[in-house]
C-alpha positions in Angstrom: 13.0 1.7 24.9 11.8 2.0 21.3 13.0 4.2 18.7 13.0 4.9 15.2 16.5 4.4 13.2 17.9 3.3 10.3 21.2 1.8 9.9 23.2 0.6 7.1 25.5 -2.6 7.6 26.6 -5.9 6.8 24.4 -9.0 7.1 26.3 -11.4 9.5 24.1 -14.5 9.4 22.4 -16.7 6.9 18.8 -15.3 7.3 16.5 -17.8 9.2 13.0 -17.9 8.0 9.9 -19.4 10.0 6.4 -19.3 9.8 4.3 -19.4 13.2 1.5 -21.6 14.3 -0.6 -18.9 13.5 0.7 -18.3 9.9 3.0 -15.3 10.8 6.3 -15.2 8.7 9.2 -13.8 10.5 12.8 -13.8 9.2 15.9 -12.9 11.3 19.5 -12.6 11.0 22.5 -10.3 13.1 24.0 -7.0 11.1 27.3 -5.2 11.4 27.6 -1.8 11.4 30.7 -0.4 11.7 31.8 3.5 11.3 34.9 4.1 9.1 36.8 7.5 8.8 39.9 8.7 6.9 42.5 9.3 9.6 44.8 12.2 7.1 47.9 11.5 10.0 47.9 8.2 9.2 46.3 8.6 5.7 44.4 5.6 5.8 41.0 4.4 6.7 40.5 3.6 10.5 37.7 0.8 11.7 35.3 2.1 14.1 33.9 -0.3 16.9 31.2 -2.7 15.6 27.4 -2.7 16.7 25.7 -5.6 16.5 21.7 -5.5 15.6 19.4 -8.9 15.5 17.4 -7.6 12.6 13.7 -9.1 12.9 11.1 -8.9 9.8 7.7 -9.7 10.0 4.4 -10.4 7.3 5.3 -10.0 3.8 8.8 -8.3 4.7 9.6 -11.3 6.2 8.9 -13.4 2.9 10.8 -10.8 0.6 14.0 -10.7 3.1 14.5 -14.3 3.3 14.5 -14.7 -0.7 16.3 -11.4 -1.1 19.0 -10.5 1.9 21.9 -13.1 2.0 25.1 -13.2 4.6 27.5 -10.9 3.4 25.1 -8.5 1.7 25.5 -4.4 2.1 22.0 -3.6 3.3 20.2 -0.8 5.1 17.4 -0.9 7.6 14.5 0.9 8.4 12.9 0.4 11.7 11.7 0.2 15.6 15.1 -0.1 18.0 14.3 -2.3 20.8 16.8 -2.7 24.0 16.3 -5.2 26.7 18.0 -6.7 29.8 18.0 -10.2 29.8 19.0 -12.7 32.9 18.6 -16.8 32.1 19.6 -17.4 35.5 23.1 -18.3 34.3 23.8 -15.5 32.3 22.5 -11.7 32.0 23.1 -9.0 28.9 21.5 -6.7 27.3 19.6 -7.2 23.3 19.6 -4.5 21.1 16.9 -5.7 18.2 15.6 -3.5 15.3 11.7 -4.5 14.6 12.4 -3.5 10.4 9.8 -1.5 8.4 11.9 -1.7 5.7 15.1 -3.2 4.6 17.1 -2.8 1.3 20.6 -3.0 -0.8 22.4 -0.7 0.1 23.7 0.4 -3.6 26.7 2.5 -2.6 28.7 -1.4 -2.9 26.5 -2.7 -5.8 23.6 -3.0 -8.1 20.3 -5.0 -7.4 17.1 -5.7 -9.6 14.0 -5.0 -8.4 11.0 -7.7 -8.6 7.5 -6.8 -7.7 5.5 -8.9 -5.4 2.5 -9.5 -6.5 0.4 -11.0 -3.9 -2.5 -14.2 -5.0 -5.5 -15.0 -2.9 -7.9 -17.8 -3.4 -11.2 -16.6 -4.8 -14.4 -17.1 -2.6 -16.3 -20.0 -3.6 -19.3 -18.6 -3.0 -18.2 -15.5 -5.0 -20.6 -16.1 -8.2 -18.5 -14.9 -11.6 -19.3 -14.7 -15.2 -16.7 -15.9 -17.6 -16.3 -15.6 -21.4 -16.8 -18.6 -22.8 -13.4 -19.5 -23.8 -12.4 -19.2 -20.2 -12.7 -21.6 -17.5 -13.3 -22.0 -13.2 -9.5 -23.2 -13.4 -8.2 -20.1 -14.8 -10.0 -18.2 -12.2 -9.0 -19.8 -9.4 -6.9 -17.2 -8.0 -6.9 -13.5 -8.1 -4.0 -11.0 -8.0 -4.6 -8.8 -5.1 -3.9 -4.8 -5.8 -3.7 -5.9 -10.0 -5.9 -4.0 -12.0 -9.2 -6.3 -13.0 -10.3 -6.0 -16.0 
């Protein structure tokens, strides 16, 4: 099964950050989301039941999450619901995984700042380039990708 959702929750384990063999970042952790409503009988808020999402980022999402998303944080996520049976041979249950296109602070608990990723690639040695003469290779060893050149 794979569906689009988005859920807002609470993170409920210290992201874990890896880079493949091949270079691909991925970060994971667990979320919480619970449902809350007013009960006006009672006149006070009721917990809902929990549901429990292991929350997988991949690429440069992956790199911004684990720097950004810490345990305990109110955040909401975008992305691809995934639910599979498992069996070990021991044990057997069921994974419910969102695949995130996005994830974010939720800011009805808070305020954030927001810092632009700018990505750097190494320039291509056999790239020839022109320089002013007060500049140097050094200074030109890397290029922002997606800046404005002038």
């Amino acid at each position: 099964m794979s569906e689009a959702l988005s859920v807002a929750g609470l993170v409920a384990t210290t992201p874990r950050h890896l880079v493949t063999q091949d270079g691909l970042p991925i970060t994971s952790f667990r979320l919480a989301a619970s449902n809350r409503r007013f009960d006006r009988v009672q006149n006070k808020w009721i917990d809902g039941e929990t549901n429990w999402f292991t929350i997988t980022s991949f690429r440069q999402l992956a790199v911004n999450s684990s720097t950004s998303v810490n345990k305990g944080d109110r955040i909401l996520v975008s992305g691809k619901l995934r639910v599979r049976d498992w069996d070990n041979g021991e044990r057997s249950g069921t994974s419910v995984e969102v695949e995130a296109d996005s994830i974010g602070h939720d800011l009805s608990w808070g305020s954030a700042v927001f810092t632009r990723t700018v990505m750097v690639r190494d320039s291509d040695p056999d790239e020839k380039t022109v320089f002013d003469d007060a500049e140097t290779d050094e200074e030109h060893e890397k290029e922002l990708v997606g800046a404005k050149k002038r």
